[in-house]
MIDOSE-1310 file (N, C-alpha, C; in nm, 2 decimals, decimal comma, always signed):
residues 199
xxxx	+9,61/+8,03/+12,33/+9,70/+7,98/+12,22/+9,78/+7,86/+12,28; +9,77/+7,73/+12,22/+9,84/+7,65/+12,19/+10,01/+7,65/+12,21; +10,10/+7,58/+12,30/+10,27/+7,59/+12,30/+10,28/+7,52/+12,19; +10,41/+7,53/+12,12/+10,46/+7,42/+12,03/+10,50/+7,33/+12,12
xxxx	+10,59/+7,34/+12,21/+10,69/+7,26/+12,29/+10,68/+7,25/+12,46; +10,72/+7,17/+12,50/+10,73/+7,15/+12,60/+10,83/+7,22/+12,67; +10,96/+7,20/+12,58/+11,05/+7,17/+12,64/+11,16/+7,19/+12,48; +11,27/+7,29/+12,50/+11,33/+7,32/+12,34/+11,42/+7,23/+12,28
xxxx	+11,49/+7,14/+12,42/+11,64/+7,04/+12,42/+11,59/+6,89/+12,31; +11,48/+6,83/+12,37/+11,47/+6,69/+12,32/+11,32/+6,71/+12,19; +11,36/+6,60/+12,15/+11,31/+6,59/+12,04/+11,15/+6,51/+12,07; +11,01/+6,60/+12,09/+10,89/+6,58/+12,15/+10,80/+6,49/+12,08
xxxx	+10,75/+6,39/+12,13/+10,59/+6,34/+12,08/+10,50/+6,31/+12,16; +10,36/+6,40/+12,10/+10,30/+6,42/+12,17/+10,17/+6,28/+12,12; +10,12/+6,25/+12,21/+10,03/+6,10/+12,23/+9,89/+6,18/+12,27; +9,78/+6,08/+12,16/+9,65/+6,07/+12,27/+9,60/+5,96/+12,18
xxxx	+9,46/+5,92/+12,26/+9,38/+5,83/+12,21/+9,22/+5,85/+12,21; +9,17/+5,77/+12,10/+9,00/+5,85/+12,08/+8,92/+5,70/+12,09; +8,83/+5,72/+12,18/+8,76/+5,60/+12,14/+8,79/+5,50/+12,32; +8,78/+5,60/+12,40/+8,80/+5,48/+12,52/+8,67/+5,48/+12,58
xxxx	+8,62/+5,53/+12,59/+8,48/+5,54/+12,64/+8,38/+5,49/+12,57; +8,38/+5,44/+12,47/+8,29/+5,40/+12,37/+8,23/+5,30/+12,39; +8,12/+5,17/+12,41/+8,06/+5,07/+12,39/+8,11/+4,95/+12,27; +8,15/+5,01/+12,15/+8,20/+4,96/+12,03/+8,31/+5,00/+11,98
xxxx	+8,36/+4,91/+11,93/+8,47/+4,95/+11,83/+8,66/+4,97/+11,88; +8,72/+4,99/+11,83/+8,83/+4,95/+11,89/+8,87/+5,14/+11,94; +9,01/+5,07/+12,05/+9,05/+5,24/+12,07/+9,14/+5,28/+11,98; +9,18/+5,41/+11,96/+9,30/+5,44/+11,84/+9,40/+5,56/+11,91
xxxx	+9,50/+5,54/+11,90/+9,55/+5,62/+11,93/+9,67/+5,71/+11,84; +9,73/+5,84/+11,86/+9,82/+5,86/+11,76/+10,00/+5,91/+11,80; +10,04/+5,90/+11,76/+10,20/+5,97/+11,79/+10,22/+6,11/+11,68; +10,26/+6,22/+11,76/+10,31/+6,33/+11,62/+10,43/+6,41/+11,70
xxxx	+10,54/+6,40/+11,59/+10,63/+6,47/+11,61/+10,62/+6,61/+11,50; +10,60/+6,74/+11,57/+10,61/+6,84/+11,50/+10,71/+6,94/+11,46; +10,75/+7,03/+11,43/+10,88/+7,04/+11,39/+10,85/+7,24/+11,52; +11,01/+7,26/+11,59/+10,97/+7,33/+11,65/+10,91/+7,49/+11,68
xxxx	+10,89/+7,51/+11,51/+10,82/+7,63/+11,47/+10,69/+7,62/+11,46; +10,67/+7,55/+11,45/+10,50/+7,52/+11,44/+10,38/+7,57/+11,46; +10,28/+7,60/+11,41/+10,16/+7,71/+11,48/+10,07/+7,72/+11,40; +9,96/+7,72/+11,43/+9,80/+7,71/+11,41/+9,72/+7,79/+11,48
xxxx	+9,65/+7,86/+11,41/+9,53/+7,94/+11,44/+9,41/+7,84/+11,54; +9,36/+7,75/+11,44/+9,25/+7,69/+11,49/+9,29/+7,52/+11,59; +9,40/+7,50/+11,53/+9,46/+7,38/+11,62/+9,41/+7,36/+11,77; +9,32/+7,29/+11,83/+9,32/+7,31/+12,03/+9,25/+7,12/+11,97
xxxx	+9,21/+7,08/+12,12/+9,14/+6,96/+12,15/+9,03/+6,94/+12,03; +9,05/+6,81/+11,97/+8,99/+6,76/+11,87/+8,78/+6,77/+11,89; +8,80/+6,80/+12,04/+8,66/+6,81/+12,09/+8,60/+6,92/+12,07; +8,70/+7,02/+12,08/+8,64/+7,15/+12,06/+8,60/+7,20/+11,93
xxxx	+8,62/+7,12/+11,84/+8,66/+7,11/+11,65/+8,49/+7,10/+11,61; +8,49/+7,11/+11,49/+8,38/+7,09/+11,42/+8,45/+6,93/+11,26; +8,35/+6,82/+11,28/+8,39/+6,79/+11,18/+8,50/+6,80/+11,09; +8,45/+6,90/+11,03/+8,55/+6,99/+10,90/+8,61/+7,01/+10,93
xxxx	+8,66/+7,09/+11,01/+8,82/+7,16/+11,11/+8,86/+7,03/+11,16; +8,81/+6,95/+11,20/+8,91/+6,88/+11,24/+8,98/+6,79/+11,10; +8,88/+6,76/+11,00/+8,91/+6,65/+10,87/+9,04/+6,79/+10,78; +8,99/+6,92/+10,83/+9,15/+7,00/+10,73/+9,27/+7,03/+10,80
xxxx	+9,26/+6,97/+10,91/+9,35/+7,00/+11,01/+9,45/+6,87/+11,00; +9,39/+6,74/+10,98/+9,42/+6,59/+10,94/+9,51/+6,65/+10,87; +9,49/+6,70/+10,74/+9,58/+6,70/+10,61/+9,71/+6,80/+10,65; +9,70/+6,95/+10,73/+9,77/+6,97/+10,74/+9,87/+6,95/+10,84
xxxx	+9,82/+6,88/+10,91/+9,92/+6,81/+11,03/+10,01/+6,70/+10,97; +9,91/+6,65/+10,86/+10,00/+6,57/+10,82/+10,11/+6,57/+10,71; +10,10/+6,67/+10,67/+10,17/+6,78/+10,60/+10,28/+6,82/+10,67; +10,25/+6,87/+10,77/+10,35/+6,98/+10,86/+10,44/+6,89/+10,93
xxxx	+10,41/+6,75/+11,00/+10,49/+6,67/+11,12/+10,59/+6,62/+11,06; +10,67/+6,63/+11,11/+10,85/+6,57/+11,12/+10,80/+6,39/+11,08; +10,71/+6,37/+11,19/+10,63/+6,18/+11,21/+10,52/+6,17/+11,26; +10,48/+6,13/+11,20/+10,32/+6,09/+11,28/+10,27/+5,96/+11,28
xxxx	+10,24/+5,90/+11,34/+10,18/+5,74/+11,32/+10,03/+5,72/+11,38; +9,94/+5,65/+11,32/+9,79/+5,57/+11,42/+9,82/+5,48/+11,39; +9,78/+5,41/+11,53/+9,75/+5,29/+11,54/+9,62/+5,24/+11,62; +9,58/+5,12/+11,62/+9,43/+5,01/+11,70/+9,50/+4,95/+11,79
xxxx	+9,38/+4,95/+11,88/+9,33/+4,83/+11,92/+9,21/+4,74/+11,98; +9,18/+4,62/+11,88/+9,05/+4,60/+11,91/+8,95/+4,60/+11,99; +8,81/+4,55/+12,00/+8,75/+4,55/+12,09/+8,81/+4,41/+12,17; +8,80/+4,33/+12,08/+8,89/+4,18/+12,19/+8,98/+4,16/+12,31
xxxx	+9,05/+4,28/+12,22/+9,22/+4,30/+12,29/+9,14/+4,39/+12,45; +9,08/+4,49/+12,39/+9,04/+4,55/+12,44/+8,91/+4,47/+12,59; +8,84/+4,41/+12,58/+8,80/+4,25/+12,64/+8,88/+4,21/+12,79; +9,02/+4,17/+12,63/+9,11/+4,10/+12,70/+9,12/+4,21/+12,88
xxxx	+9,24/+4,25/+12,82/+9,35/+4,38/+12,89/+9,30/+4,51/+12,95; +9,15/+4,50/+12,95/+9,10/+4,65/+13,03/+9,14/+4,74/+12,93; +9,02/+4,86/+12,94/+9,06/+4,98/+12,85/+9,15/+5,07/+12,86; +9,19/+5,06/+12,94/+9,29/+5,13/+13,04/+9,49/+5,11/+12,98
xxxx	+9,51/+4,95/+12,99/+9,61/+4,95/+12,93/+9,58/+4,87/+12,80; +9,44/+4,93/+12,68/+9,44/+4,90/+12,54/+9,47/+5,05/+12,51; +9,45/+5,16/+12,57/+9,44/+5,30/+12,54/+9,61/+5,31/+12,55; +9,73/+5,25/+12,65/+9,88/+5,24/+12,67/+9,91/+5,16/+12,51
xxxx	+9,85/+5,06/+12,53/+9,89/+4,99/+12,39/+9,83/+5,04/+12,29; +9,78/+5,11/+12,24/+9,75/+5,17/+12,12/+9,83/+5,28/+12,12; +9,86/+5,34/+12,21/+9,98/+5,48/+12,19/+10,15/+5,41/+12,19; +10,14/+5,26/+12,30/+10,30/+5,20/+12,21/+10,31/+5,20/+12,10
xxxx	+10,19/+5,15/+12,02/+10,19/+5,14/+11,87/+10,25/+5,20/+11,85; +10,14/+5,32/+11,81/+10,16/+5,45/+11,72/+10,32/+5,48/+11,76; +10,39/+5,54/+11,86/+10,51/+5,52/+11,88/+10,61/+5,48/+11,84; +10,57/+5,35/+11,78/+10,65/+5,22/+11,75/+10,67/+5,24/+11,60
xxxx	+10,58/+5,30/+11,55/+10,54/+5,31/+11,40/+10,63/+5,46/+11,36; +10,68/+5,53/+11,47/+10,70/+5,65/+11,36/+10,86/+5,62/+11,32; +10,88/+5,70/+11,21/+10,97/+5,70/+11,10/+11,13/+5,80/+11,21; +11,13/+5,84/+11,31/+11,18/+5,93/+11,41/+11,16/+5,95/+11,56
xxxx	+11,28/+5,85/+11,62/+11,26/+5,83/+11,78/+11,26/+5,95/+11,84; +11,14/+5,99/+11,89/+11,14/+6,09/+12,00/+11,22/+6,07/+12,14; +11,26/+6,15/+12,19/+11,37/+6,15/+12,32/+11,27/+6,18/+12,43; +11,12/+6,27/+12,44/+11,05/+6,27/+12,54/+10,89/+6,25/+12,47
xxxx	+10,80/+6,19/+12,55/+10,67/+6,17/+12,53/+10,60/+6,26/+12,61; +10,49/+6,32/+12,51/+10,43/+6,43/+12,60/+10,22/+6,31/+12,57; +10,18/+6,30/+12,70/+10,08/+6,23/+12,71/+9,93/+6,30/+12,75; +9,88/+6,29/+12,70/+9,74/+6,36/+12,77/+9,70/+6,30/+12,83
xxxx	+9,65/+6,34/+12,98/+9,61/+6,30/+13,07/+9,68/+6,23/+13,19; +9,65/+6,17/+13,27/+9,76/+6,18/+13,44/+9,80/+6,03/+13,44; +9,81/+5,97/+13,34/+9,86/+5,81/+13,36/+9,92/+5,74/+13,21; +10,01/+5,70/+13,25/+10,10/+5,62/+13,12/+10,20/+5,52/+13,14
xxxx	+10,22/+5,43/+13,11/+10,28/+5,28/+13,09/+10,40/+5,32/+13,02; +10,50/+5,31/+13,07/+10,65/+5,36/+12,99/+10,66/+5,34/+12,88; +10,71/+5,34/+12,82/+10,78/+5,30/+12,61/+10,89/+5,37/+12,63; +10,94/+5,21/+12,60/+11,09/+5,19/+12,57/+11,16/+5,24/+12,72
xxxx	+11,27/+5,34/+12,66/+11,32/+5,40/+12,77/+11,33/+5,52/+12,82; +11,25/+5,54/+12,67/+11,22/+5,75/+12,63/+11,10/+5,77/+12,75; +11,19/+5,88/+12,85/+11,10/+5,95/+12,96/+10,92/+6,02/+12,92; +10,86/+6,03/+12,93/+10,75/+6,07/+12,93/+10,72/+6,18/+13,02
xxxx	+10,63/+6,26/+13,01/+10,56/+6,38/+13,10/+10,37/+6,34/+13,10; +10,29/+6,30/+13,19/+10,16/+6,33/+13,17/+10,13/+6,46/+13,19; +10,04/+6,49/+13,11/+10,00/+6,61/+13,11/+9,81/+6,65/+13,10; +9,73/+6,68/+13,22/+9,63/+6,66/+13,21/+9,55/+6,79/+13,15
xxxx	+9,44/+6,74/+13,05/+9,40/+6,82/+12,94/+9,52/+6,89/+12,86; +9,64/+6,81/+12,83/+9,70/+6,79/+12,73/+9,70/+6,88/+12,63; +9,58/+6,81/+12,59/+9,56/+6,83/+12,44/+9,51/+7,01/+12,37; +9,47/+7,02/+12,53/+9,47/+7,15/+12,50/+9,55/+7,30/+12,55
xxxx	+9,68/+7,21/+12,56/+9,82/+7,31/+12,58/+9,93/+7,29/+12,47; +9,93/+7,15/+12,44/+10,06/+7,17/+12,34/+10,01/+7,11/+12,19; +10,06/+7,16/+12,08/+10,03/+7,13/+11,95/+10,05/+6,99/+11,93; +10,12/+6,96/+11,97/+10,17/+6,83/+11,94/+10,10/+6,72/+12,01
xxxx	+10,01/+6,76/+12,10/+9,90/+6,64/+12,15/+9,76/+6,66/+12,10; +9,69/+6,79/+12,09/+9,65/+6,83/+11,99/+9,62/+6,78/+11,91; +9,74/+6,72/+11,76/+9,72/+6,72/+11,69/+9,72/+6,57/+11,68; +9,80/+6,50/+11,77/+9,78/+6,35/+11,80/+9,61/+6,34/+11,82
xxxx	+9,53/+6,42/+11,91/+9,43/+6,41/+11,91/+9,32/+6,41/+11,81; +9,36/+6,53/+11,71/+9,31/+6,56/+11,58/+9,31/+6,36/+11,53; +9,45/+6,32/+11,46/+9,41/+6,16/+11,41/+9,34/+6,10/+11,44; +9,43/+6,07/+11,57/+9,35/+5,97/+11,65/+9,16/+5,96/+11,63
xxxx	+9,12/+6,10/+11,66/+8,95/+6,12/+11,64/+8,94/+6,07/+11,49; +8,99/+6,13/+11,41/+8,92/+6,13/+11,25/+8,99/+5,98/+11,19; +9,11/+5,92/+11,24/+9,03/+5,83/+11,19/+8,99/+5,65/+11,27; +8,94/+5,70/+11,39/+8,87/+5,63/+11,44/+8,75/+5,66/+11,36
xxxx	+8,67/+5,81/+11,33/+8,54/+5,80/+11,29/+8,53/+5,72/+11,17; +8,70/+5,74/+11,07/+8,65/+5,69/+10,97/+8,62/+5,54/+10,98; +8,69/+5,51/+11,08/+8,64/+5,31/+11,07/+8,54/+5,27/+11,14; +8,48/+5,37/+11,25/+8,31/+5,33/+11,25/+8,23/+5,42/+11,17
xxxx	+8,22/+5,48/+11,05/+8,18/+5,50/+10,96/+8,16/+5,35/+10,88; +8,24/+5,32/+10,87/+8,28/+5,15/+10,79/+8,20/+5,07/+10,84; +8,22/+5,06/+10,95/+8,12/+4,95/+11,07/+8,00/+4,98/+11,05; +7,96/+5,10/+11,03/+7,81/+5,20/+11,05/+7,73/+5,11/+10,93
xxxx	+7,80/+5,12/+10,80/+7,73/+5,07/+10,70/+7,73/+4,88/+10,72; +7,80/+4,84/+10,79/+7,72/+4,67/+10,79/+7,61/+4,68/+10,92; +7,64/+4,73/+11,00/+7,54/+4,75/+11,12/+7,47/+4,88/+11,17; +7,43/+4,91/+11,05/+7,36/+5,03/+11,09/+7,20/+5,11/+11,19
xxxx	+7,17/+4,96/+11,24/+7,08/+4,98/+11,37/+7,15/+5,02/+11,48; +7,29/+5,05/+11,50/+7,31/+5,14/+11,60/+7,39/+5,30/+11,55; +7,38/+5,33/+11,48/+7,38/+5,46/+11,41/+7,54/+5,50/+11,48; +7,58/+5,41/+11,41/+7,77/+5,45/+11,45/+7,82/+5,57/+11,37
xxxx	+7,73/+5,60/+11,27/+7,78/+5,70/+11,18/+7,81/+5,81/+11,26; +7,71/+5,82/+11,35/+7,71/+5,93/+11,42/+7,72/+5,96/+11,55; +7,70/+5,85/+11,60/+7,76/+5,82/+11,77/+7,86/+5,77/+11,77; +7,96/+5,72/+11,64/+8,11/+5,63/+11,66/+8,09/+5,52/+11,75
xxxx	+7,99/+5,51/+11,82/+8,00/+5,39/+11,95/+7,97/+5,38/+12,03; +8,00/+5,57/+12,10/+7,96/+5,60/+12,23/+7,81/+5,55/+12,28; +7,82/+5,61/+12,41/+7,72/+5,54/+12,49/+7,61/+5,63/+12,48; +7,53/+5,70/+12,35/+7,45/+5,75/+12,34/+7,28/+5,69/+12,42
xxxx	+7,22/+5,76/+12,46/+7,08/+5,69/+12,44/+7,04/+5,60/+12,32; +7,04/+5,63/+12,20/+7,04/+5,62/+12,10/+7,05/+5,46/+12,09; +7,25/+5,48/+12,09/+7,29/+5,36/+12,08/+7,23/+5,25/+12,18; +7,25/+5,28/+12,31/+7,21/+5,14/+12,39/+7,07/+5,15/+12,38
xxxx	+6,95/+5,24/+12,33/+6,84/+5,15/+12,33/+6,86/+5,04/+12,15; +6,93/+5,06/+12,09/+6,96/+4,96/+11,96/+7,02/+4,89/+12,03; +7,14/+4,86/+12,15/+7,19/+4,75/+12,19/+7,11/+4,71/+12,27; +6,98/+4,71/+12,33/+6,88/+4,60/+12,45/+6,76/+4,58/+12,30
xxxx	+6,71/+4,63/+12,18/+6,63/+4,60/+12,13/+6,69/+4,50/+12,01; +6,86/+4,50/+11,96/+6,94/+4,37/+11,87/+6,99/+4,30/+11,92; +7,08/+4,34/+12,06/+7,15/+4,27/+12,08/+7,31/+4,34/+12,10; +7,44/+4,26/+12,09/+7,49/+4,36/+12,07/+7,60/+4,29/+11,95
xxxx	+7,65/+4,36/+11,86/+7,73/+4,28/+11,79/+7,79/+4,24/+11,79; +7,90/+4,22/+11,66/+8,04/+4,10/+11,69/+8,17/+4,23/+11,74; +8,16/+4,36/+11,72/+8,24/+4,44/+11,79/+8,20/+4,56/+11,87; +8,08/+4,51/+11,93/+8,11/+4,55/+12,08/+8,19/+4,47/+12,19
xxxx	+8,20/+4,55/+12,27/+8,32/+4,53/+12,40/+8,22/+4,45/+12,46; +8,24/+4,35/+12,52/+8,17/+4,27/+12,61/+8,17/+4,27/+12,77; +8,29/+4,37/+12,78/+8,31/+4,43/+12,94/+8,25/+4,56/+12,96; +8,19/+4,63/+12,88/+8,14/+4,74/+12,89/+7,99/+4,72/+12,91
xxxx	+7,96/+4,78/+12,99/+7,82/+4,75/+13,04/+7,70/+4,85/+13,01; +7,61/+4,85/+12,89/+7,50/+4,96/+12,84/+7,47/+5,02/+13,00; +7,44/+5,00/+13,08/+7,35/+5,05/+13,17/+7,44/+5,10/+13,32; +7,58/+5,08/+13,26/+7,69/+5,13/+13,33/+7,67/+5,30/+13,36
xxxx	+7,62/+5,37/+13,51/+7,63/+5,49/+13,53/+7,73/+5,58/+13,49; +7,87/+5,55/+13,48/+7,99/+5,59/+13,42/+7,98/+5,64/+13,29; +7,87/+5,55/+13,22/+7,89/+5,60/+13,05/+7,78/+5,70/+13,04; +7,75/+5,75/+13,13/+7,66/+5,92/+13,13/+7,75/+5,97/+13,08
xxx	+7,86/+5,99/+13,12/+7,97/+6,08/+13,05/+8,00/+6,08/+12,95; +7,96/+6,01/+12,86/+8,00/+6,00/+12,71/+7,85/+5,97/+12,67; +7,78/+6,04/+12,72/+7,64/+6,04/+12,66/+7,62/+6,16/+12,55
């Protein structure tokens, strides 16, 4: 089972981002401040989810959170600045966007770029200890899918419906037999050993 909190004193938000490892499309990331009673049966890492559970989990989190915010950032940006600090800037966003300053940031994973002057904790596999990254997680994933869903229907030789991007077989034999599009990453490399992992 899932903690609500970290921590009972300051007021928590928990951060993640979906979409770093991908070939295409931009990264997304989310901010969610939950309130400190909180609790879900089925709530853990957006990975472990099916589809569905994760798209009824969207509504109720968004339901349930004190704040929550998503935000992008493109493939360009992403070009630009390494994925590394587009995944930091996509979670300043979201941050930046909520309607309620959090006093601490709870992060998935072992690296983070300060915001503001609110202290942070990384926290690796995160997402599957506290609700509140979780559930950042939960957005962030659905609706990234929903904007390569979008992408899927003008370019649908690389079957983004269903790989979102990633570095499927799939996808990179459509990216050496098209080409690659106007939003793929240009720093990411189809034949990059690394992207087994997101095969």
């Amino acid at each position: 089972m899932l903690l609500p909190y970290y921590q009972y004193e300051l007021i928590e938000a928990g951060c993640d981002e979906a979409g770093r490892g991908c070939l295409a499309g931009p990264v997304f990331a989310a901010a969610v401040i939950l309130p400190r009673d909180f609790q879900h049966e089925v709530l853990t890492d957006s990975k472990q989810l099916t589809e569905k559970e994760r798209y009824e989990l969207r509504d109720y989190i968004e339901a349930k959170a004190l704040a929550f915010a998503v935000a992008q950032v493109d493939h360009e940006e992403i070009d630009r600045i390494n994925i590394l600090n587009a995944s930091f800037l996509a979670m300043h966003k979201a941050l930046e966007q909520l309607n309620l300053i959090p006093e601490l940031i709870l992060v998935d994973g072992n690296r983070f770029k300060a915001y503001s002057n609110i202290p942070h904790e990384c926290i690796v596999q995160g997402d599957g200890k506290y609700f509140s990254i979780a559930a950042a997680s939960i957005l962030a994933k659905t609706y990234r899918d929903d904007y390569m869903h979008k992408l899927s229907e003008e370019f649908p030789m690389y079957h983004w419906f269903t790989n979102k991007g990633y570095a499927t077989a799939r996808h990179r034999e459509a990216v050496i037999e098209f080409g690659m599009s106007p939003y793929h990453r240009r720093t990411f490399r189809i034949t990059d050993p690394q992207l087994e992992l997101f095969g």
